[in-house]
LUMMARMI-63848 format. One record per residue (C-alpha): residue in one letter; residue number from 1; x, y, z. Coordinates in pm, 1 decimal. Example, Ala and Ser with C-alpha at 12.3 -4.5 7.8 and 13.67 -1.06 7.14 Angstrom:
// residues 2
["A"; 1; [1230.0; -450.0; 780.0]]
["S"; 2; [1367.0; -106.0; 714.0]]
END
This chain:
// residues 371
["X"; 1; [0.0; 0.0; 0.0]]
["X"; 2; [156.4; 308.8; -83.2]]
["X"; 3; [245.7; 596.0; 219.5]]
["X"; 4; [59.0; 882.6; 329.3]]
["X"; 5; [153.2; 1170.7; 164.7]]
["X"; 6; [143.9; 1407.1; 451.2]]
["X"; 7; [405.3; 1192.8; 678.8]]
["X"; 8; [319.2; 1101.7; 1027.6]]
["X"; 9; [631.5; 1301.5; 1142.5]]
["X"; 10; [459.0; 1621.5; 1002.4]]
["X"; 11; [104.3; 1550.7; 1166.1]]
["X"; 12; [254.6; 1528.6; 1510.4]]
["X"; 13; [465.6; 1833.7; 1463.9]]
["X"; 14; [133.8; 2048.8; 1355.9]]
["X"; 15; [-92.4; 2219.6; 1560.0]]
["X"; 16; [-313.8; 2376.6; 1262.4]]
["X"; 17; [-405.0; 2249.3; 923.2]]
["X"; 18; [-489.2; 2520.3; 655.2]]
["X"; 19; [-724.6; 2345.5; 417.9]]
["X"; 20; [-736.2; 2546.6; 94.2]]
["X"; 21; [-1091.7; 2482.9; -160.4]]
["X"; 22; [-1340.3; 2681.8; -385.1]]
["X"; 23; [-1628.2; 2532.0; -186.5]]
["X"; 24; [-1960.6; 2521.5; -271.1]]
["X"; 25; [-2232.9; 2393.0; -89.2]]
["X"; 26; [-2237.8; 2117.5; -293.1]]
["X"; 27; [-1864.4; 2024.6; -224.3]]
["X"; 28; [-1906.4; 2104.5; 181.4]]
["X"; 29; [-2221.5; 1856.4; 196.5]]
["X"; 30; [-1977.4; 1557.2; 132.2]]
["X"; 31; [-1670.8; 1678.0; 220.5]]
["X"; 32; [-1745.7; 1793.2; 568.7]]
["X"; 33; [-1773.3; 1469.0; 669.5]]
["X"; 34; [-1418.7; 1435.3; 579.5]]
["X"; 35; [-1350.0; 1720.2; 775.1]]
["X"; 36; [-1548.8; 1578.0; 1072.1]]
["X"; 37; [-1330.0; 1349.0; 1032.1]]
["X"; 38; [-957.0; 1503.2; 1008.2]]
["X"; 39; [-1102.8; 1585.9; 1349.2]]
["X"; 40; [-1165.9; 1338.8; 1502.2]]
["X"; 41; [-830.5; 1147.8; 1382.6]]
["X"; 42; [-647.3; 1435.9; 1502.8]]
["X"; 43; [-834.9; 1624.2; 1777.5]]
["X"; 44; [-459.6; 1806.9; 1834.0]]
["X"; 45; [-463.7; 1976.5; 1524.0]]
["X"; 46; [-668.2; 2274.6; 1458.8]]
["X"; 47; [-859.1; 2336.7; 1138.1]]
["X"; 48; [-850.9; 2618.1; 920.7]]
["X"; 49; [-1026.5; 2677.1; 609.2]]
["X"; 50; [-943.0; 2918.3; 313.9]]
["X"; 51; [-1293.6; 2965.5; 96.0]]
["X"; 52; [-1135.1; 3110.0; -271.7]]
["X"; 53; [-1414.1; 3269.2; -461.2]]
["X"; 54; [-1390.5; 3166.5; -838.7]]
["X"; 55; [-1608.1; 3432.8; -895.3]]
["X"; 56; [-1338.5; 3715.4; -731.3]]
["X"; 57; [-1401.3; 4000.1; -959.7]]
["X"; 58; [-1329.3; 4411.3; -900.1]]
["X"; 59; [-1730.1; 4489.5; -1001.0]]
["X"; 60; [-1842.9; 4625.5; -676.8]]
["X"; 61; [-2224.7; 4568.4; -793.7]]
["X"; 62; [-2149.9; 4174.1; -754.2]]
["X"; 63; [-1985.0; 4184.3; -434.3]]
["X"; 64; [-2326.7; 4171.8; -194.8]]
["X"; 65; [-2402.5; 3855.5; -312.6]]
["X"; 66; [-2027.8; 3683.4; -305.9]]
["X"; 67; [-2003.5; 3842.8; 65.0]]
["X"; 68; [-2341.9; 3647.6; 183.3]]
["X"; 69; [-2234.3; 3329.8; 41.7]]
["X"; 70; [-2442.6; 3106.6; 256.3]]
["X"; 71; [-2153.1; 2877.7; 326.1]]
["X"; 72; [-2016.3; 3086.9; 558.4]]
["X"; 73; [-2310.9; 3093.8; 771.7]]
["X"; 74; [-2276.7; 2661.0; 729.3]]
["X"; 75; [-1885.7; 2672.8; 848.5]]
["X"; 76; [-1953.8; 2937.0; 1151.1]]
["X"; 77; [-2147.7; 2604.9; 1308.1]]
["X"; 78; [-1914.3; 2368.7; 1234.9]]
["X"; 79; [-1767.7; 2297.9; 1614.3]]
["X"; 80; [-1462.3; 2110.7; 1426.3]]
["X"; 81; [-1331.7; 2418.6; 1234.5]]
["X"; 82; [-1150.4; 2696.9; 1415.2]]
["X"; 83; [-1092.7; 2961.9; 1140.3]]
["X"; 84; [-1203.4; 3037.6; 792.2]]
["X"; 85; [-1101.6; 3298.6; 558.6]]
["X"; 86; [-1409.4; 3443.0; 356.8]]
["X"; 87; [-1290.0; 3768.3; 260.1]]
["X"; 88; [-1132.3; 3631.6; -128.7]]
["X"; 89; [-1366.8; 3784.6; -341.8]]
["X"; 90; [-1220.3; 4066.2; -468.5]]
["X"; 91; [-878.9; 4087.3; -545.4]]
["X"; 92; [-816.5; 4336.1; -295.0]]
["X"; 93; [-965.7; 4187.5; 18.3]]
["X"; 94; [-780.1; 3861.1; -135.4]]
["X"; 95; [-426.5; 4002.1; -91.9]]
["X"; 96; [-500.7; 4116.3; 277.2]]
["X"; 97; [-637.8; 3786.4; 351.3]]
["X"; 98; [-294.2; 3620.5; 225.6]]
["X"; 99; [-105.2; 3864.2; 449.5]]
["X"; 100; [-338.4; 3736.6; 749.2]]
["X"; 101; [-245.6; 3398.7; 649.7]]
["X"; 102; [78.6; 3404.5; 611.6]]
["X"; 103; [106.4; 3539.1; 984.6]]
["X"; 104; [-45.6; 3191.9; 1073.3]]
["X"; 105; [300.4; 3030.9; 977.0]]
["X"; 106; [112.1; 2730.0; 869.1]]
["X"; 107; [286.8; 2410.7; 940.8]]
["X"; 108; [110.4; 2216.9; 736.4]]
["X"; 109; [-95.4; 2386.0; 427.7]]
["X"; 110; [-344.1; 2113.9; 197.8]]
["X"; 111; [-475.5; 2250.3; -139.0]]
["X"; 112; [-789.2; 2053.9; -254.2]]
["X"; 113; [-859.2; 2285.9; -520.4]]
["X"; 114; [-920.9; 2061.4; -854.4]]
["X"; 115; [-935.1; 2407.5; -1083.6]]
["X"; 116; [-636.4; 2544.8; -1194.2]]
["X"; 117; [-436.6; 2345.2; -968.3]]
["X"; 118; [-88.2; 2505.6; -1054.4]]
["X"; 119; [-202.3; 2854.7; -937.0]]
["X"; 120; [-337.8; 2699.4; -607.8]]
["X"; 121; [-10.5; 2558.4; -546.4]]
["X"; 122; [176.5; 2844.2; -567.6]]
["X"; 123; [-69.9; 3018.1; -348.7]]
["X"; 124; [-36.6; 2741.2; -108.8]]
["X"; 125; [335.3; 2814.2; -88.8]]
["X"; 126; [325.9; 3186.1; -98.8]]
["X"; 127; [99.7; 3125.0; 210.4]]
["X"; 128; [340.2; 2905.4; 397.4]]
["X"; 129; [715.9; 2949.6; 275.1]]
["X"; 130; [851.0; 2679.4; 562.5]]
["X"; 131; [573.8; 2471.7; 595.6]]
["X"; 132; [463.1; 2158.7; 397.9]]
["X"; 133; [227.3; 2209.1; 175.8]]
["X"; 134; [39.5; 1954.0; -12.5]]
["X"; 135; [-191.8; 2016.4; -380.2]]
["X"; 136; [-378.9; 1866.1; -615.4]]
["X"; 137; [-197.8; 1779.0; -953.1]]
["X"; 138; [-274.7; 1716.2; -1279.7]]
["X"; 139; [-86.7; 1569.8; -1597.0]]
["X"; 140; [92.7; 1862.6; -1779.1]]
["X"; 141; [237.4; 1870.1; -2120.1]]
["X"; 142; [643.5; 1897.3; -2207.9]]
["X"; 143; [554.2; 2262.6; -2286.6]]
["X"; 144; [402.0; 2372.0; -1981.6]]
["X"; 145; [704.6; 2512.8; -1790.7]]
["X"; 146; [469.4; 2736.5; -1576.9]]
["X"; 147; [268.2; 2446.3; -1419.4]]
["X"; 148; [564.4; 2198.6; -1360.4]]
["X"; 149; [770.7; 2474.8; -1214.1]]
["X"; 150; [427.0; 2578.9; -958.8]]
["X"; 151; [409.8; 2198.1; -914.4]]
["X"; 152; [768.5; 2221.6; -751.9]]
["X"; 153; [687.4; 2428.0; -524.2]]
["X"; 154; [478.8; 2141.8; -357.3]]
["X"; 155; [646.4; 1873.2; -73.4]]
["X"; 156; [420.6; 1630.6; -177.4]]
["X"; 157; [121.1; 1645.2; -460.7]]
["X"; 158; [-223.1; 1475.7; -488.0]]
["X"; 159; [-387.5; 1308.9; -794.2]]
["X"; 160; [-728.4; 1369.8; -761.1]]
["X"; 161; [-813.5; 1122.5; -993.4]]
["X"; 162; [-623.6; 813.4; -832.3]]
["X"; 163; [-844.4; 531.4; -822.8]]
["X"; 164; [-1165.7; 719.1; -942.8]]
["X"; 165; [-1336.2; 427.5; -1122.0]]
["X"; 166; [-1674.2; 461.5; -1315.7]]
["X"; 167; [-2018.5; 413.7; -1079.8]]
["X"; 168; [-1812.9; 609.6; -802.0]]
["X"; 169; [-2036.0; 885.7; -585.1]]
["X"; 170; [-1861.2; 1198.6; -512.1]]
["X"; 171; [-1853.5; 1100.9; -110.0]]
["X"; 172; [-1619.9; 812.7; -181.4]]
["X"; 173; [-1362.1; 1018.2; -428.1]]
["X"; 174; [-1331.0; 1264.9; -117.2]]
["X"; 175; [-1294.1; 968.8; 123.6]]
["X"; 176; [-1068.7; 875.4; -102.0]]
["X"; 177; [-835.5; 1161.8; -137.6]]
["X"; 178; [-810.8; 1188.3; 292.6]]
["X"; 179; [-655.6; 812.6; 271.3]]
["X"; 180; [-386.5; 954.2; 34.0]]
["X"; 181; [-336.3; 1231.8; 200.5]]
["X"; 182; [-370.9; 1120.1; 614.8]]
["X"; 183; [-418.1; 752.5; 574.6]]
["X"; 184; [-786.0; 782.0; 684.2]]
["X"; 185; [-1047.3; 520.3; 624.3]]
["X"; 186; [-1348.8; 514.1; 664.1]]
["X"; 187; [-1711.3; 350.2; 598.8]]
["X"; 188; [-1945.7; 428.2; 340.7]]
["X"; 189; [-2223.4; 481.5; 578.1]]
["X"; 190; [-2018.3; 763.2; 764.7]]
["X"; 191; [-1983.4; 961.3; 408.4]]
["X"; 192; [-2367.3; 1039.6; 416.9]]
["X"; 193; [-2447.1; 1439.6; 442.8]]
["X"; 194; [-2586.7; 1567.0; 797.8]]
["X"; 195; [-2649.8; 1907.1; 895.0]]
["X"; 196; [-2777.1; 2077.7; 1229.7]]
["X"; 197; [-3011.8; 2331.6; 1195.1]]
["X"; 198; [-2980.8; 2558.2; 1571.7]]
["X"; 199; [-3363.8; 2576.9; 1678.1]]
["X"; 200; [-3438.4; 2950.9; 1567.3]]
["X"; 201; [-3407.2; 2885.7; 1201.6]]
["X"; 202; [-3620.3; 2571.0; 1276.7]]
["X"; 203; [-3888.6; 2790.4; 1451.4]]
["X"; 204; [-3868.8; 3103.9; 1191.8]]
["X"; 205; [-3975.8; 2821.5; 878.5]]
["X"; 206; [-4224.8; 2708.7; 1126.3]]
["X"; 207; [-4361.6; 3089.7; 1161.9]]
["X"; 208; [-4323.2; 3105.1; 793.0]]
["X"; 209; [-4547.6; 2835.3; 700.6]]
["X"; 210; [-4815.9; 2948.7; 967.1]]
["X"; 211; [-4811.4; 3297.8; 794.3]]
["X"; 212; [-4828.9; 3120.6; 450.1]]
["X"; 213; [-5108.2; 2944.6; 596.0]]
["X"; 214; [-4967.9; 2601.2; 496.8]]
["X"; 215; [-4884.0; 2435.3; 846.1]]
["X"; 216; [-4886.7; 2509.2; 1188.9]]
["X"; 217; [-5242.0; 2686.5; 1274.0]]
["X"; 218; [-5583.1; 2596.8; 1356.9]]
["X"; 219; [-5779.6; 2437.4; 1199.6]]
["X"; 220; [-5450.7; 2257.2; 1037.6]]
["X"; 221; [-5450.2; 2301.8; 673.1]]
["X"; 222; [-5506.4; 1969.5; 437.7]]
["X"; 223; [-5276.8; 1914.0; 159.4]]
["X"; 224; [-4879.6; 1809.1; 121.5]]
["X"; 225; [-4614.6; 2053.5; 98.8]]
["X"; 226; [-4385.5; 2041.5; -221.9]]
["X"; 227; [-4063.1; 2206.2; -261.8]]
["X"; 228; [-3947.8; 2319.9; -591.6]]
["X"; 229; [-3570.0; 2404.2; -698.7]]
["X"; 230; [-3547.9; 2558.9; -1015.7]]
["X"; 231; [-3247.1; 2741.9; -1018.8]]
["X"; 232; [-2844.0; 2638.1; -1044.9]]
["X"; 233; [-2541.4; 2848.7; -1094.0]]
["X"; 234; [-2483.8; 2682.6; -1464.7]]
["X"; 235; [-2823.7; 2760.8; -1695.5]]
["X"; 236; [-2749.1; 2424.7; -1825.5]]
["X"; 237; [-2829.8; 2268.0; -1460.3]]
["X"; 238; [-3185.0; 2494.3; -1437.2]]
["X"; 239; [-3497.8; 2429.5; -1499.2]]
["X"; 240; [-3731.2; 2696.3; -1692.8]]
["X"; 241; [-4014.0; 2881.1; -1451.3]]
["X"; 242; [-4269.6; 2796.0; -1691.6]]
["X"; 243; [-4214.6; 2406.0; -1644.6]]
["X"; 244; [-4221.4; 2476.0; -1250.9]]
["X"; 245; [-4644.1; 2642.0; -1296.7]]
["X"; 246; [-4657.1; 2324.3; -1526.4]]
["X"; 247; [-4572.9; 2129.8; -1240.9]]
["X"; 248; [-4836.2; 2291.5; -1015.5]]
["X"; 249; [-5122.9; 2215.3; -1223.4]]
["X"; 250; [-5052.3; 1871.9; -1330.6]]
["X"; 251; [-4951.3; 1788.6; -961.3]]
["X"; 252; [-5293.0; 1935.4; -867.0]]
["X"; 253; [-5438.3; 1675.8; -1076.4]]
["X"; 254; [-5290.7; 1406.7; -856.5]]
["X"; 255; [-5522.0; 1227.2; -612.2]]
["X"; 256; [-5265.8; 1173.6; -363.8]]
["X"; 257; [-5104.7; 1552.0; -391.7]]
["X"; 258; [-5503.2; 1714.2; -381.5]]
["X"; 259; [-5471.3; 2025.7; -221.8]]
["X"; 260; [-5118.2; 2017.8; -190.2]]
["X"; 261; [-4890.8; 2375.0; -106.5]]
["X"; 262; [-4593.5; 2467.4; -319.4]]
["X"; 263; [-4249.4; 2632.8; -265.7]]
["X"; 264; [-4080.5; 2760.1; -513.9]]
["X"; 265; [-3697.3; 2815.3; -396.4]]
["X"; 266; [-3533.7; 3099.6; -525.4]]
["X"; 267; [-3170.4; 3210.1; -521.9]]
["X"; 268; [-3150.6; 3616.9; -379.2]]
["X"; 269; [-3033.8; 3782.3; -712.7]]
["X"; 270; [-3350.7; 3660.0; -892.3]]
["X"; 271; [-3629.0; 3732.7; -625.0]]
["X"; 272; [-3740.0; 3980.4; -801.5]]
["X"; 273; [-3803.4; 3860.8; -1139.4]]
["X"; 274; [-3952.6; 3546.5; -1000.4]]
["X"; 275; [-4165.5; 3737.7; -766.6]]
["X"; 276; [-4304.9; 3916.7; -1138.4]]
["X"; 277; [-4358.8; 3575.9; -1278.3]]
["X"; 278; [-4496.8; 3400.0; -1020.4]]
["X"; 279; [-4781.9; 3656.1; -933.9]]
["X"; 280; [-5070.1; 3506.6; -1093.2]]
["X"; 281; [-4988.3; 3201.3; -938.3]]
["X"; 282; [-5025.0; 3273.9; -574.2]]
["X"; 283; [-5426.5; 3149.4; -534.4]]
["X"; 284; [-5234.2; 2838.7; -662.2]]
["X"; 285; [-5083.5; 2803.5; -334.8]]
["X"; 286; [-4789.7; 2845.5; -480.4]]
["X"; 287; [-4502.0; 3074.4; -200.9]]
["X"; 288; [-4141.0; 3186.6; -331.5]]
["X"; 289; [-3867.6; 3114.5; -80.4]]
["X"; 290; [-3524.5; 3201.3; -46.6]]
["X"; 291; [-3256.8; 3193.7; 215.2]]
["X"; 292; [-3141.5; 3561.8; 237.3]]
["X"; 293; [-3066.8; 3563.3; 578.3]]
["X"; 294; [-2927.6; 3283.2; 680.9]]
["X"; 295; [-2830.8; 2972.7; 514.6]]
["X"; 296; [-3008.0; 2731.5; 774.5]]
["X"; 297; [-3340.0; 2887.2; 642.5]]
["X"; 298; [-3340.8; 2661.3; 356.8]]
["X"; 299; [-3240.0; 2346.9; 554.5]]
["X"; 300; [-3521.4; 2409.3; 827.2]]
["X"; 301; [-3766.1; 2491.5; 534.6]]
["X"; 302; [-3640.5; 2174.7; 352.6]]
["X"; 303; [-3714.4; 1958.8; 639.0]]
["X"; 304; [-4078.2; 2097.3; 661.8]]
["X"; 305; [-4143.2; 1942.2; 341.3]]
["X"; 306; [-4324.3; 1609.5; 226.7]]
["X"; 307; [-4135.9; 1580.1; -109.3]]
["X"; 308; [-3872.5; 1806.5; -236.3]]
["X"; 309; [-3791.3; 1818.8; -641.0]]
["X"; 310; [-3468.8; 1988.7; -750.1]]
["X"; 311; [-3202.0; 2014.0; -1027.0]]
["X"; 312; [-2864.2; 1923.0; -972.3]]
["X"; 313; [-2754.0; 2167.3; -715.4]]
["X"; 314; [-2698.1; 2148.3; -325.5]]
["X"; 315; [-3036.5; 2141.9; -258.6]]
["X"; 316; [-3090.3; 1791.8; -328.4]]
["X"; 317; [-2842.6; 1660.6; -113.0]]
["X"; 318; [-2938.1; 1889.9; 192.8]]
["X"; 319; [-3256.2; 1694.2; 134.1]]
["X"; 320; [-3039.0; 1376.5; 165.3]]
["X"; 321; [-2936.4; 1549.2; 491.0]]
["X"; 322; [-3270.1; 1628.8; 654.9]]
["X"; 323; [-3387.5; 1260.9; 518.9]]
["X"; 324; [-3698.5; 1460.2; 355.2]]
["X"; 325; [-3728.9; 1222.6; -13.0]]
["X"; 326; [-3593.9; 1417.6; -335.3]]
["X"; 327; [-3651.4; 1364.2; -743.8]]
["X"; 328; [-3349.9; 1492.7; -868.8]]
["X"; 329; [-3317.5; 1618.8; -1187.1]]
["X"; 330; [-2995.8; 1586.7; -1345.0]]
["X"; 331; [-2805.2; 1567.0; -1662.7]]
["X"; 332; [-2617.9; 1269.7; -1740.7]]
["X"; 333; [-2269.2; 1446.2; -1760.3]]
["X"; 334; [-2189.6; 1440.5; -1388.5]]
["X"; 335; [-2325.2; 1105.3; -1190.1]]
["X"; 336; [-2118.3; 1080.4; -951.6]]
["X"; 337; [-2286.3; 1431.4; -792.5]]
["X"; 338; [-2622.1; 1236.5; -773.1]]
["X"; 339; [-2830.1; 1190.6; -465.1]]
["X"; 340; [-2626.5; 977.6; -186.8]]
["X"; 341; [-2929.3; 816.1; -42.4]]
["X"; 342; [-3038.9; 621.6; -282.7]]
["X"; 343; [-3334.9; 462.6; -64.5]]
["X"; 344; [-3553.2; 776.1; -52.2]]
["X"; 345; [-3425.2; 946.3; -433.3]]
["X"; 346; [-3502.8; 942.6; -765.5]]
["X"; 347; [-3276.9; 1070.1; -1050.6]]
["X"; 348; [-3458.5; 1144.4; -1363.4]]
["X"; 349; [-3190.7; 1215.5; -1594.7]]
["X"; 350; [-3177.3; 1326.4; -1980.7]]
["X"; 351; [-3211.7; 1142.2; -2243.5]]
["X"; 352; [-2919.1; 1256.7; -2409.6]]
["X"; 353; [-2532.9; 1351.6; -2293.3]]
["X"; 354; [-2514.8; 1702.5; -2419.0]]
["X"; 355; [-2873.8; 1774.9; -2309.2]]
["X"; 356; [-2985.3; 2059.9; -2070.5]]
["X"; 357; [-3185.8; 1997.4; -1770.3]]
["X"; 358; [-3439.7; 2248.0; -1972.1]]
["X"; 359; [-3464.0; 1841.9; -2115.1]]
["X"; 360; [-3693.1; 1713.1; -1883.2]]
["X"; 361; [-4066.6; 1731.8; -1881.0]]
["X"; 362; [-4307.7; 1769.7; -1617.1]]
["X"; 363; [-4474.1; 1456.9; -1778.3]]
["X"; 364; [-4170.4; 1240.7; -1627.6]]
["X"; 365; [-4191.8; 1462.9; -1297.5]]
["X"; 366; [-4524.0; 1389.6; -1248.4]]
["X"; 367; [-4477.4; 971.3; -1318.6]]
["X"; 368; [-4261.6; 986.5; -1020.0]]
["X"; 369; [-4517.3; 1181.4; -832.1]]
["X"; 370; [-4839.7; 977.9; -949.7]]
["X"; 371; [-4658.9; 660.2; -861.9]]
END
């Protein structure tokens, strides 16, 4: 069996671990556990985590939304990390938060970053000039001078697609890359997503529903509650707004789903619009959501739920988390990012490779539902 890349010598001589990812919530689901983890293994060793926003950009209009990324509101929870740097997303805040790092004199610095992995590891070392510092690496051609001389600059370097075989979920590549790294194993069953949701977020979607007039007051109001999860990041992972009031109706024609209430999750940036085009549809029983204050809001909402249907985004594996069931709706470029609990999903995935979620009709939603 080949060694640990971060030696055993190095772990015992470290009292903080700098852990540097572009995390997003999808990421974080599956590799807290690993984090969880790393603690657990290691209870001496203090974790840090650096957050880089792809997205870092000078506009100052875009900045609101990168500084309320609702991760941050996940990690300040987490009782197994000790510090995380947030402020990356412009490039300005970005160099102070490397100065604030490097006064950390990491011992012991661990890029998981699988995008431009070369640049991460020369931020990696610019962080921590003494200490050893681990990255992700990739194949690069004769000509690429620039990534083989940032790969140098690594003690020891991560292939994060070392025994990746076909059929493997996301959970067990992470798991995967902590044995190469720390020598940690670990069971399948202890890869599936959790999340605590402190009691006032559980009580405000509680209030919510009661003011919705969907749950919660008296007389108790008849009819399931369906959660809907249009949007993504990538247009090619949404699913159009018109397919969503499609949804409604035909779900309204469902014996078992008679009477039924409807959320419609929506990320900040597009409340507005959605509010416009969802107006008509309110005597539908149809409510917009979105987690603008807090990112436990849409956990605690999720768990509220009888059913919750989603496109491939963090969504439907926080429903994984709250054990609430999920149809996912995914293209087929990416499987390994489907649904971990397989027991209480469904995947409905396109016909075709190069298809858009767009793909899918509310004719195979609605089998699932009707079943």
């Amino acid at each position: 069996m080949t060694a640990q890349l971060v030696p055993g010598d190095v772990l015992r001589k470290t009292d903080k671990i700098l852990f540097i990812a572009h995390l997003a919530l999808g990421d974080f689901t599956y590799l807290q556990n690993c984090f969880q983890a790393f603690a657990q293994a290691f209870p001496d060793i203090k974790i840090h985590i650096w957050v880089d926003e792809v997205r870092r950009t000078r506009q100052v209009a875009a900045w609101p939304f990168l500084k309320k990324y609702a991760l941050y509101d996940w990690l300040a929870e987490c009782p197994f990390v000790a510090k995380v740097y947030q402020q990356t997303y412009s490039p300005d805040l970005y160099e102070k938060s490397i100065a604030e790092a490097q006064q950390q004199d990491y011992p012991l610095v661990v890029s998981l970053s699988t995008l431009r992995p070369p640049m991460y590891a020369t931020m990696a070392r610019q962080i921590s000039p003494r200490g050893f510092v681990v990255g992700m690496k990739k194949p690069a051609g004769m000509l690429a001078l620039h990534k083989h001389l940032a790969y140098r600059k690594l003690d020891a370097a991560l292939d994060p697609d070392r025994g990746v075989r076909s059929g493997m979920h996301i959970s067990d590549v992470y798991a995967g890359w902590f044995q190469q790294l720390f020598g940690m194993t670990s069971e399948p069953a202890s890869r599936f997503p959790f999340v605590h949701i402190p009691p006032q977020w559980q009580l405000a979607a509680q209030d919510q529903l009661r003011e919705w007039g969907f749950k919660y007051q008296e007389p108790p109001a008849a009819g399931k509650l369906l959660f809907i999860n249009p949007y993504a990041k990538n247009n090619k992972r949404c699913w159009p707004l018109e397919r969503v009031v499609e949804l409604v109706a035909a779900v309204n024609q469902l014996d078992a789903w008679r009477g039924a209430h409807f959320i419609v999750n929506v990320v900040p940036e597009e409340m507005e619009n959605a509010a416009k085009f969802f107006a008509p549809y309110t005597a539908q029983q149809v409510r917009l959501f979105s987690a603008q204050e807090n990112f436990f809001q849409l956990p605690a909402m999720l768990l509220e739920c009888d059913l919750i249907v989603s496109v491939e985004t963090a969504v439907m594996h926080l429903a994984n988390a709250v054990r609430v069931p999920v149809v996912a709706l995914m293209r087929q470029k990416n499987p390994e990012w489907a649904p971990i609990d397989q027991e209480h999903s469904v995947v409905i995935t396109t016909a075709s490779r190069r298809d858009w979620v767009k793909a899918i009709t509310v004719a195979q939603v609605v089998e699932v539902l009707g079943r």
